[in-house]
DRENTIDREN-995566 format. One record per residue: y, x, z of N, C-alpha, C in turn. Coordinates in pm, whole numbers, padded with zeros to 5 digits, always signed. Layout:
REM DRENTIDREN-995566
YXZYXZYXZ/...
//
This chain:
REM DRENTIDREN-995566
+03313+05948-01016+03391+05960-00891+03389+05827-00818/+03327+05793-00629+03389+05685-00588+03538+05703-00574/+03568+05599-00590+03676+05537-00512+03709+05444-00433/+03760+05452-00332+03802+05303-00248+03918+05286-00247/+03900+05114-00255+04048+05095-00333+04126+05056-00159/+04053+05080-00076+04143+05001+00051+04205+05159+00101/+04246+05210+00061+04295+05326+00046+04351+05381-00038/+04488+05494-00010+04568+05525-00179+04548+05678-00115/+04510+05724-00302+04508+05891-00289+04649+05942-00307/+04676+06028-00271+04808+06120-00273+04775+06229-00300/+04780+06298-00457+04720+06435-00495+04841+06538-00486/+04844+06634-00428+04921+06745-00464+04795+06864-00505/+04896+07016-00528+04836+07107-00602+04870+07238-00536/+04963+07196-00453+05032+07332-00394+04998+07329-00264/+04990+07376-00237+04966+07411-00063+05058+07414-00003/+05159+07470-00017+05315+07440+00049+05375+07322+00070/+05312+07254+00042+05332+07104+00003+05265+07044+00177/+05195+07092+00196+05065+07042+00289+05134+06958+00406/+05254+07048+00524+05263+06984+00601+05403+06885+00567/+05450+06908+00434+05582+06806+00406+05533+06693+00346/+05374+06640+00283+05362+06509+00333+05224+06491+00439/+05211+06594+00531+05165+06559+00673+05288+06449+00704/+05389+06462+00701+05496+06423+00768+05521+06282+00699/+05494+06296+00600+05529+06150+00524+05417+06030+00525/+05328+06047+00562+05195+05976+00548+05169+05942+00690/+05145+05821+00713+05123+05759+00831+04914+05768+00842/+04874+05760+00941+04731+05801+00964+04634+05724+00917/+04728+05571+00877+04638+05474+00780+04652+05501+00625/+04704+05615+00629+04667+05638+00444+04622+05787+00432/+04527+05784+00322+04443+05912+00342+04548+05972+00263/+04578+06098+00327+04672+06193+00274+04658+06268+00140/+04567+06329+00097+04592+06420-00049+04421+06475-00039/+04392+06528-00174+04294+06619-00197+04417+06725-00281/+04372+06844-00199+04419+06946-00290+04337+07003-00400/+04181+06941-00413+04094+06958-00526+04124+06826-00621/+04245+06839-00716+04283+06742-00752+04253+06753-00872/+04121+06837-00927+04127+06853-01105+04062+06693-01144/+04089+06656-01272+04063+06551-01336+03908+06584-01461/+03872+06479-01481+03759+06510-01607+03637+06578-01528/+03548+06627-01613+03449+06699-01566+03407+06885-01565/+03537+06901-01612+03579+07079-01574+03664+07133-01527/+03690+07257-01489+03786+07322-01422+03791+07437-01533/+03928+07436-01569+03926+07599-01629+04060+07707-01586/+03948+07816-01507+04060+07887-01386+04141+08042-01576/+04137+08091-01512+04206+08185-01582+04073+08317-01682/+03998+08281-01673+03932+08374-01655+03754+08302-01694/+03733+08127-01673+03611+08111-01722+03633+07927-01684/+03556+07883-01704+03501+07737-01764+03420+07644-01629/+03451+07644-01526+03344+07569-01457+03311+07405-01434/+03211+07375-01428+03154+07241-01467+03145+07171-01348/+03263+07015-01329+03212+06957-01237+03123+06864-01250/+03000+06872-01130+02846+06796-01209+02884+06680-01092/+02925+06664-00953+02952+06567-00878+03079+06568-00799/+03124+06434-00773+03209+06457-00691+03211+06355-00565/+03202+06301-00432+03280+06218-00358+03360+06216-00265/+03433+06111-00241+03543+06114-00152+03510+06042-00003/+03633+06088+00083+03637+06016+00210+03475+06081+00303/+03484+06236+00295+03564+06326+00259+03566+06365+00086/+03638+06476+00032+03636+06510-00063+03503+06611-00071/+03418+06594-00173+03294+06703-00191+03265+06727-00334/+03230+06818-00357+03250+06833-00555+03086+06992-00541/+03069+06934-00635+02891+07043-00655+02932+07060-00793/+02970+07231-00814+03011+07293-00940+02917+07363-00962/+02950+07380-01137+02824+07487-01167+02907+07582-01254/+02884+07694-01334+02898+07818-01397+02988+07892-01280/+02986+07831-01187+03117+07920-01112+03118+08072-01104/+03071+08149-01143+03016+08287-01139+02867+08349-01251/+02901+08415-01327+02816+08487-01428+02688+08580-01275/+02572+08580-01376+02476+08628-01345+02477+08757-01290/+02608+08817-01354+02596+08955-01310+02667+08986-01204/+02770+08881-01199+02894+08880-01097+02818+08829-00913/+02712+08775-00932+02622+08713-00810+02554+08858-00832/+02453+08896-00901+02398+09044-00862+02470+09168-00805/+02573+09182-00835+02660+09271-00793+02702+09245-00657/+02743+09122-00672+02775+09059-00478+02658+09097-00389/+02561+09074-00449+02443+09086-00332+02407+09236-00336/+02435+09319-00428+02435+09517-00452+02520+09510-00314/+02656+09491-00369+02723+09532-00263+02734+09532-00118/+02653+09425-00107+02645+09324+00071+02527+09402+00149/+02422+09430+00041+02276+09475+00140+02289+09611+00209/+02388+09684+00191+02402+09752+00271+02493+09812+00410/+02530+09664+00437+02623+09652+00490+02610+09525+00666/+02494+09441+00587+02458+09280+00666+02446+09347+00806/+02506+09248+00867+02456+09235+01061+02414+09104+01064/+02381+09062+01206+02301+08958+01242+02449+08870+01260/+02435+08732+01174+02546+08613+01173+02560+08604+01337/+02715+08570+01334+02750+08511+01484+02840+08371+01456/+02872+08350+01530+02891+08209+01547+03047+08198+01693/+03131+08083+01654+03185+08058+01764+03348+08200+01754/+03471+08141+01819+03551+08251+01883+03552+08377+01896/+03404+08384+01995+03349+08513+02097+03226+08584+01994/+03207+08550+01904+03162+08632+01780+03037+08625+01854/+02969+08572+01895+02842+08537+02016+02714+08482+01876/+02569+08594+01915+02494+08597+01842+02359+08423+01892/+02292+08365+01812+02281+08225+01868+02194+08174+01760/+02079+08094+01846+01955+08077+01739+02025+07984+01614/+02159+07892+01654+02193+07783+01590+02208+07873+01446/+02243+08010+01450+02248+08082+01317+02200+08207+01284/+02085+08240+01232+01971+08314+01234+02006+08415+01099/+02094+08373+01008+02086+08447+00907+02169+08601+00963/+02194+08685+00826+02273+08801+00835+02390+08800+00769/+02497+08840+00771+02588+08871+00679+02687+08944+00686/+02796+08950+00593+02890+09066+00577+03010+09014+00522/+03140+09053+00543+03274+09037+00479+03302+09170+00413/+03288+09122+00247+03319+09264+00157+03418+09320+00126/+03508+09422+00107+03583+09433+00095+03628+09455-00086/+03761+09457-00124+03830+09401-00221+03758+09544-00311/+03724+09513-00403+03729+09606-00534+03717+09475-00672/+03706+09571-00763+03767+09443-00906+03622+09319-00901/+03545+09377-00881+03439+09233-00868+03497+09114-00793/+03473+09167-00629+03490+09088-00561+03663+08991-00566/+03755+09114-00634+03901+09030-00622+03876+08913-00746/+03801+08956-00835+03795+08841-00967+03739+08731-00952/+03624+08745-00836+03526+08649-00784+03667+08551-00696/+03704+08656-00575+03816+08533-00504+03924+08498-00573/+03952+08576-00652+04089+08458-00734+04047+08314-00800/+03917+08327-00881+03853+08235-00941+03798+08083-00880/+03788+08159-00741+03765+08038-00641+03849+07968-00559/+03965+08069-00551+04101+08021-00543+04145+07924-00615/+04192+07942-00762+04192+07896-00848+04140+07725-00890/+03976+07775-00845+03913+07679-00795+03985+07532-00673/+03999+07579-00598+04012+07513-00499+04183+07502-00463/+04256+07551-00543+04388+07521-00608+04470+07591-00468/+04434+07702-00413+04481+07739-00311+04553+07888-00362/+04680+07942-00227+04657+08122-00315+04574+08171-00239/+04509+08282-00239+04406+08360-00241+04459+08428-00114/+04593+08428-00049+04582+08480+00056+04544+08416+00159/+04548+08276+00152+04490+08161+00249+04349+08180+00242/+04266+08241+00165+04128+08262+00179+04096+08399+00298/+03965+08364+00355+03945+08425+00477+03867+08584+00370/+03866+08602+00289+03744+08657+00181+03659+08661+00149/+03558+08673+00117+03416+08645+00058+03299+08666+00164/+03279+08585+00197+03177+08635+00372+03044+08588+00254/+02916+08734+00262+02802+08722+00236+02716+08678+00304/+02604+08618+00273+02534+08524+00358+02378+08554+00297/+02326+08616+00406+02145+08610+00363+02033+08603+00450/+01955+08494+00363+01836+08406+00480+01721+08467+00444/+01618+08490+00538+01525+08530+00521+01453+08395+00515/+01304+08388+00485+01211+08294+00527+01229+08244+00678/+01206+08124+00727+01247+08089+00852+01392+08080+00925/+01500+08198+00844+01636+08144+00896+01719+08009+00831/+01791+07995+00890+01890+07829+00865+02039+07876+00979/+02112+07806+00928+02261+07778+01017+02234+07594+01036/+02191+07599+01136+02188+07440+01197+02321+07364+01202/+02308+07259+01162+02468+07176+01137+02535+07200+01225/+02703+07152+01196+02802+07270+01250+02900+07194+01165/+03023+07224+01217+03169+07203+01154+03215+07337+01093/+03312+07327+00995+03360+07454+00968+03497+07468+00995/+03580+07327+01078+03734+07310+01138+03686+07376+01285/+03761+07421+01323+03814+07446+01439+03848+07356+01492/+03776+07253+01621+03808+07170+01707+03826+07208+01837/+03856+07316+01867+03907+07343+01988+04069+07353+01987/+04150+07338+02096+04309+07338+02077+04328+07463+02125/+04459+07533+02049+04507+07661+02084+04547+07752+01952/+04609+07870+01960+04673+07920+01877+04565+07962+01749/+04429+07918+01794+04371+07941+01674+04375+07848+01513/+04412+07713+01593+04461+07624+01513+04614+07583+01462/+04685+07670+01501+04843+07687+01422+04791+07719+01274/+04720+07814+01271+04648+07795+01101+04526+07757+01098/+04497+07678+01152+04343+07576+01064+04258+07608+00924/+04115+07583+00949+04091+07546+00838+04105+07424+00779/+04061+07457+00593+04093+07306+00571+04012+07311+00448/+03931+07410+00375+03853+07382+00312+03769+07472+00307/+03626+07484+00229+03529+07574+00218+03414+07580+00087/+03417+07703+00035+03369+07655-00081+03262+07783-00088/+03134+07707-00075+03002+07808-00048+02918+07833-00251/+02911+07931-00256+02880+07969-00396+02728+08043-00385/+02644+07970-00492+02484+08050-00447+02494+08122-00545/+02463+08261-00466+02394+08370-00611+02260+08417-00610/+02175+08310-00606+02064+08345-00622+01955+08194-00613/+01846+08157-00694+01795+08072-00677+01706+08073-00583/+01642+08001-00494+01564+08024-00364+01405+07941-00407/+01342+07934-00429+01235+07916-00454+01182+07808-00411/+01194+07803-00230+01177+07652-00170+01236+07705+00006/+01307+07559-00023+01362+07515+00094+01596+07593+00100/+01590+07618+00207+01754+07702+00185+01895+07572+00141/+01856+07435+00128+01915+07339+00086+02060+07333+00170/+02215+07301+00131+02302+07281+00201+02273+07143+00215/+02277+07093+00379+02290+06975+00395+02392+06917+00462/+02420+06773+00414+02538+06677+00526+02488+06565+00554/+02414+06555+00697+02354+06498+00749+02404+06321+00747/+02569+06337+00766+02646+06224+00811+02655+06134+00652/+02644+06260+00510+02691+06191+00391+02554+06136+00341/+02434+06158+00398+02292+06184+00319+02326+06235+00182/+02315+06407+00170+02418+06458+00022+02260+06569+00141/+02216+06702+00005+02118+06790+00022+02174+06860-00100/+02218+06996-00095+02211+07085-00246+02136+07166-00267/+02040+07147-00349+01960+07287-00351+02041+07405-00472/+02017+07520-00377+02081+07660-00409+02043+07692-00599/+02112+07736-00651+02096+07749-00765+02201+07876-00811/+02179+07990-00884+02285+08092-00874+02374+08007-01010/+02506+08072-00952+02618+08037-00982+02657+07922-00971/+02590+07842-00888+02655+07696-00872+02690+07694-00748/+02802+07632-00710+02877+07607-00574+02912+07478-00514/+02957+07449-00400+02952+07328-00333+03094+07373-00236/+03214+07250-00263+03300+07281-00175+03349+07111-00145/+03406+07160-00032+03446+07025+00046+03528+07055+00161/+03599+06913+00215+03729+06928+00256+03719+06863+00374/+03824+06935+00518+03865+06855+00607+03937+06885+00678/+04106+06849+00669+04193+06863+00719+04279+06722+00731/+04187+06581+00712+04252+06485+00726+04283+06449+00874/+04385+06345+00861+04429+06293+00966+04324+06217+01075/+04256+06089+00999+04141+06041+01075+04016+06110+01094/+03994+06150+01209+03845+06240+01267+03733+06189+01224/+03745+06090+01234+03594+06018+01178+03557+06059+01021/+03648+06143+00886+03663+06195+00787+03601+06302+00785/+03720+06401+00860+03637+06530+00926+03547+06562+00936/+03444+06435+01010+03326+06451+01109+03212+06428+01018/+03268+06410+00900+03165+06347+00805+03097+06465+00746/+03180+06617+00738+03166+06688+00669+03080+06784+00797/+03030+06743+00915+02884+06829+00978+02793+06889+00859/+02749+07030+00839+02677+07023+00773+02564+07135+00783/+02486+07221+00743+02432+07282+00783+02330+07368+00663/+02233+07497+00662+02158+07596+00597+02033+07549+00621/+01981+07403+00574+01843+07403+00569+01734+07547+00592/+01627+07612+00712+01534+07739+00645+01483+07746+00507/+01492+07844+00488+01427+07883+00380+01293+07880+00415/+01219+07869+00341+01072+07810+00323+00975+07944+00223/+01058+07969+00133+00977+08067+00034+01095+08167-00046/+01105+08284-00019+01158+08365-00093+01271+08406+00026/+01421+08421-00069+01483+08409+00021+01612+08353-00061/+01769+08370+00036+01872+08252+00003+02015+08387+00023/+02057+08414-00121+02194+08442-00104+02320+08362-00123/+02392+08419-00062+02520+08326-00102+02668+08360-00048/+02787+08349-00080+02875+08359-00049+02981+08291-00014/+03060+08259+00097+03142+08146+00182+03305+08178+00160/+03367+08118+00088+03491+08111+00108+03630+07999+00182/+03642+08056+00324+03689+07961+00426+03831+07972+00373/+03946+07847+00351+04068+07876+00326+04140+07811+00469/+04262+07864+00458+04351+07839+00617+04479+07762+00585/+04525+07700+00613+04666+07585+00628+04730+07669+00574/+04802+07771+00598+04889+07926+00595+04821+08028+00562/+04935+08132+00479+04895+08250+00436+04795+08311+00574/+04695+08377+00528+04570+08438+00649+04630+08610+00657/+04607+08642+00521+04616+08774+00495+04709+08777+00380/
//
């Protein structure tokens, strides 16, 4: 783990917690990671996952077992018959910046075991999760870098995002890499390993760090699944 010491962490675990030390923390101290596990595992209720990296300022962590083999096959059963063309933006507006397809699945025992686990994960409740949005690239598609906060002002941001935790179920052969241009950080897709990271800090320049983007796929193709969480209960 870095650390910088010209800076003090403030860990909480609860989410309710969030805007009562918004309030206490002045904008020169970095406020909290709510991904506050210690050591090099996480163990949710249900299975064992391995943290292989982590850094801060922003917070970013690249997990692995996060999901059994069968639990990613089943996600992608369920999704292929369902995908539209990705949109982008408010106005749900279709846009070369994101070429892939995808789908928001609805709850049966897979998918609820999958989002509690990542919940769990990411130390949030599960109703603050947006649900499991499927994600699939053909050869030649990519989501070109991009924020995943909401920087526009208005009632869309009374509940904000504030974290996101993208899970591959499927290995991609070549190319499909998550990138963060601002961190020089590249993940290549691997099933059951996931990548989540944070930005709901105070200083923008934090935030801004976390631009990131769906390298094309190059050979084969790229599944995967996105779990956006919100300040406040969503659903």
């Amino acid at each position: 783990m870095l650390i910088n010491s010209s800076r003090i962490y403030v860990f909480v675990s609860v989410l309710s917690k969030l805007e009562e030390v918004d309030e206490k923390l002045t904008t020169k101290v970095k406020e909290f990671s709510i991904f506050d596990h210690t050591g090099n595992k996480i163990r949710t209720e249900d299975r064992e996952i391995a943290i292989i990296a982590q850094m801060e300022d922003p917070k970013v962590a690249i997990l692995g077992n996060v999901a059994s083999k069968a639990e990613c096959e089943e996600l992608i059963r369920l999704s292929k018959d369902r995908l539209n063309r990705s949109k982008i933006g408010s106005k749900h507006e279709v846009s070369d910046i994101r070429t892939s397809s995808s789908t928001f699945l609805p709850e049966d025992d897979v998918t609820a075991g999958v989002e509690k686990r990542l919940a769990q994960i990411m130390n949030v409740p599960v109703s603050h999760g947006e649900g499991l949005h499927i994600l699939n690239y053909k050869p030649g598609q990519e989501y070109k870098a991009h924020y995943d906060y909401f920087k526009s002002k208005g009632n869309v941001t009374n509940n904000s995002r504030i974290s996101t935790l993208v899970l591959y179920l499927n290995d991609v052969e070549e190319g499909g890499e998550t990138y963060f241009p601002h961190m020089n950080l590249s993940i290549s897709p691997h099933q059951g390993m996931a990548v989540y990271f944070e930005y709901f800090y105070s200083d923008p320049e934090v935030n801004e760090r976390t631009l990131h983007g769906g390298a094309p796929v190059i050979v084969g193709e790229k599944w995967a699944t996105t779990m956006w969480v919100r300040r406040k209960q969503y659903r």
